[in-house]
N, C-alpha and C positions, 0 to 999 in steps of 0.2 A: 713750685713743682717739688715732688720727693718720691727720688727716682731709689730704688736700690739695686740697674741692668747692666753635576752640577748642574750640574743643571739649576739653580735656581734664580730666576728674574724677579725684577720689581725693584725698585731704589731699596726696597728695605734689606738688599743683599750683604748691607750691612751688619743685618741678623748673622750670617754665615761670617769667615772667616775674609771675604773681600771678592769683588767682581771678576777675580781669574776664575774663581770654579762655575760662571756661568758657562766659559767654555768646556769645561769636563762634563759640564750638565749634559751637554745636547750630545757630546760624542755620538753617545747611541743611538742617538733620534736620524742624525746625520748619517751615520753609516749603518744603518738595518735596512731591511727592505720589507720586511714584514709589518705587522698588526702589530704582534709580541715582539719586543726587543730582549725580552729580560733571557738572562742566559742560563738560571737555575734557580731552585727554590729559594734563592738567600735568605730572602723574608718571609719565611715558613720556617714553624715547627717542622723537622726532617721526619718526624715520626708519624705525624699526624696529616702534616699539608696545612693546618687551620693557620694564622695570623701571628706571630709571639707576640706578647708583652711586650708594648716598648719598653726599650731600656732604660734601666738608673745608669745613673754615670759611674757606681761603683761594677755595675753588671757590666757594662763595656770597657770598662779599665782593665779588666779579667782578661776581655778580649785581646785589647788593644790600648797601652794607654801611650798615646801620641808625646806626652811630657819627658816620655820617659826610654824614645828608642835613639839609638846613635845617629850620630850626626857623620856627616862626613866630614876626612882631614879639612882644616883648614877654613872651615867654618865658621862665619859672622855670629852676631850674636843673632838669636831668632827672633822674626818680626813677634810668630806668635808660637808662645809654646801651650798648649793646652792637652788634656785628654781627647777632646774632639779634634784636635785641628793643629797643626805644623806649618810652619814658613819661616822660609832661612834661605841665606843666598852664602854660597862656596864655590869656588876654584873648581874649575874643571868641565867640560863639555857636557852635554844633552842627553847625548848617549850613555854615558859615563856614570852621572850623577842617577839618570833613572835605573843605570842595570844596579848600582850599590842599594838602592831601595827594594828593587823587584824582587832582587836575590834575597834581600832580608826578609821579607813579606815571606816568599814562597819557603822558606828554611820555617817558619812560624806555622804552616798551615793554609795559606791565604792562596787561593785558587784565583791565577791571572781567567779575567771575564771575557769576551769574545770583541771584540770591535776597538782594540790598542792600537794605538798609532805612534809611532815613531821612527824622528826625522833627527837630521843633526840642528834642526831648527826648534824643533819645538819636540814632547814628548807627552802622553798622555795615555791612562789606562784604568781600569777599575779592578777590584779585586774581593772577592767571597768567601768570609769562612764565620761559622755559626750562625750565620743569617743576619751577617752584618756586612754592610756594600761601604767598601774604600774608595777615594777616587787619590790617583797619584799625578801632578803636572810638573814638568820639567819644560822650562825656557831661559835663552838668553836674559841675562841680566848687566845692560851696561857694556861698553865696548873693552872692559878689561879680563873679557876670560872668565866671566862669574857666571853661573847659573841661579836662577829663583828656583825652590823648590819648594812643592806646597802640599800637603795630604791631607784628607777631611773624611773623617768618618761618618759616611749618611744615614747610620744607625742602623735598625732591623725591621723595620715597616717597609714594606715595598710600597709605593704609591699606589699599585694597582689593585691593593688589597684594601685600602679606603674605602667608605661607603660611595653612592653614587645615586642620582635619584635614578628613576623605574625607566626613564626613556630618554638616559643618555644613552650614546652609542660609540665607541669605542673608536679614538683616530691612532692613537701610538699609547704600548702600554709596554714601560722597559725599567730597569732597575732605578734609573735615577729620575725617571718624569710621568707621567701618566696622564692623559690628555683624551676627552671625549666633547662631544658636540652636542645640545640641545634647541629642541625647538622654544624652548620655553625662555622667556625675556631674564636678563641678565641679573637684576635686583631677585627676581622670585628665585629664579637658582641659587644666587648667594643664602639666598636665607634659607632653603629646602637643605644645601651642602652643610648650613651651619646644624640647623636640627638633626641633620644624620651622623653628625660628628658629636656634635653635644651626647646623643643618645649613647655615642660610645666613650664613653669619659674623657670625650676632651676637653679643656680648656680655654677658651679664647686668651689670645696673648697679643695683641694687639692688629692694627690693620693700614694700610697702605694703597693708594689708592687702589684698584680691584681686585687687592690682596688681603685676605685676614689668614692672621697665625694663628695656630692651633696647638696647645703642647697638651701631654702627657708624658708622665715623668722625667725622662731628660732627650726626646724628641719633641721636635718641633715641625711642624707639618705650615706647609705653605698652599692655601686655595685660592686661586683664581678665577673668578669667571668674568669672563669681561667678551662683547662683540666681536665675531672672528669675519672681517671682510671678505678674508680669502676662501670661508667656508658659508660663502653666498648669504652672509648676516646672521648665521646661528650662533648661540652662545658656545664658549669654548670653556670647559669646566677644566681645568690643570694643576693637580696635584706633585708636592715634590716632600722630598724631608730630609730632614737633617739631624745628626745627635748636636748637642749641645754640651760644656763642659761644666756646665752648674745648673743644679733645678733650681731655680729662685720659683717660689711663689708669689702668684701675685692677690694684690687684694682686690675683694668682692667690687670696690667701688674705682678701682685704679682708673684711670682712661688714660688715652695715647700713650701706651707698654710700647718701646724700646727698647730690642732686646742685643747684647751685642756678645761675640765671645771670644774678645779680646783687647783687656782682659775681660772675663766675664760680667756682665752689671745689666741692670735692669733699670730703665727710666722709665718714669710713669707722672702723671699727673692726681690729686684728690683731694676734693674739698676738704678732708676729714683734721683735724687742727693736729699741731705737732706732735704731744704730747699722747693724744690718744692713737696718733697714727701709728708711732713708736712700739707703744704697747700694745695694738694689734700684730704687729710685724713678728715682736716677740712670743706672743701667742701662736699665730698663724707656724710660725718657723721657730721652733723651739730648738736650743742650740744643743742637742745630741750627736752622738755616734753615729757615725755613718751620715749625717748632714755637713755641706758646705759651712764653714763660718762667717761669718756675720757679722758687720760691724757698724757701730753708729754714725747713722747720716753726717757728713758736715755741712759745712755752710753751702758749697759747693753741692751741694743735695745729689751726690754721689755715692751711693753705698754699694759695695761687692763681697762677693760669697771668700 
């Protein structure tokens, strides 16, 4: 092998920062009552309404870069510090830990989203500015007084603005998930959702079971279609996404891409022999300005930006 790697489900939640923002995922889904969940254009051009560019990781460092905002007194060292993605666990209550975030966020520009929940148990909220969706989680950690605190920036694609084929139909469509039903069997949709995403410059990044990743630039788009029981056997099409804190590319021939962002690194598997693999890598990702760097596989067939 020679790797160089809230809503969102699948074992590969790996991809993300770790299985607590599956619960920030569904907030929305959980507490709307509508079709639309989503609370403003976030993932739109303000001027236009169309789709923005996903972002490079230097275009949402501008925004927001996670690596680099305060921490609270007394603070451990952090699980993870990235431009995408924060976790760190500190002294002090639920309440407490999430109002020193929110207050920072909203002092910044960042417009708290509709469907916050907080408790002295748990805390959780999302938040909007330049068309870029926050998720913030605050919970107990450990019986000494500590809290986990974790933030992930789900980038500037709305889920709901994804392609879609012609007769899916719409079951929840909000800032962090986007979820539709089809009559058409679950293999043919996956490969309909991949041609309509390829069409628009995406990527494949790898796949899990009834999940294939999808990047552009430094989003990473999660598709699912897989059997919905509860939707009387129709297929259930379900979009999510995420920023990511390194664009690794990956090669033409890669298979089983593992992608993780913390710290950032890319596993993958290819027949292609060391040497030339090497100097495609270097081709492929050439080591300039404004790129992540890059460093030679070891044995450990580990390599990260």
């Amino acid at each position: 092998m020679h790797p160089v790697n809230s809503p969102f489900v699948s074992q590969r939640t790996r991809i993300a920062i770790g299985n607590v923002f599956v619960i920030c995922a569904f907030l929305g889904l959980l507490g709307c009552g509508s079709e639309k969940g989503s609370a403003d254009n976030s993932g739109a051009n303000e001027s236009t309404g169309k789709p923005q560019t996903p972002a490079t990781v230097q275009d949402a460092a501008q925004v927001l870069d996670l690596s680099a905002i305060p921490l609270m007194d007394g603070a451990q060292a952090p699980g993870s510090r990235q431009v995408a993605n924060l976790s760190y666990v500190a002294p002090g209550g639920v309440t407490t830990a999430f109002e020193f975030h929110r207050k920072a966020l909203l002092a910044q520009g960042w417009k708290e989203l509709p469907n916050s929940s907080v408790t002295d148990q748990s805390a959780s909220a999302s938040f909007g500015r330049s068309g870029y969706v926050l998720y913030l989680s605050v919970m107990p950690n450990g019986p000494a007084g500590n809290v986990a605190i974790m933030l992930q920036n789900a980038g500037n694609v709305k889920p709901g603005q994804l392609p879609i084929p012609p007769d899916a139909k719409p079951v929840y469509v909000g800032d962090s998930t986007a979820m539709y039903t089809t009559e058409t069997t679950a293999p043919a949709t996956a490969d309909a959702v991949r041609k309509l995403l390829l069409a628009q410059g995406w990527v494949p990044y790898g796949t899990a079971s009834d999940s294939a990743f999808y990047k552009q630039n430094a989003i990473l788009v999660t598709a699912t279609c897989s059997v919905a029981p509860a939707q009387g056997g129709k297929t259930m099409i379900q979009y999510s996404g995420q920023l990511i804190s390194a664009d690794i590319p990956a090669l033409p021939d890669a298979e089983d891409l593992r992608y993780a962002d913390q710290p950032p690194e890319l596993r993958f598997e290819t027949a292609a022999p060391r040497m030339p693999w090497w100097i495609s890598i270097a081709k492929l990702w050439p080591r300039r300005a404004g790129n992540p760097r890059w460093i030679r596989p070891s044995r450990s067939t580990t390599s990260r930006p």
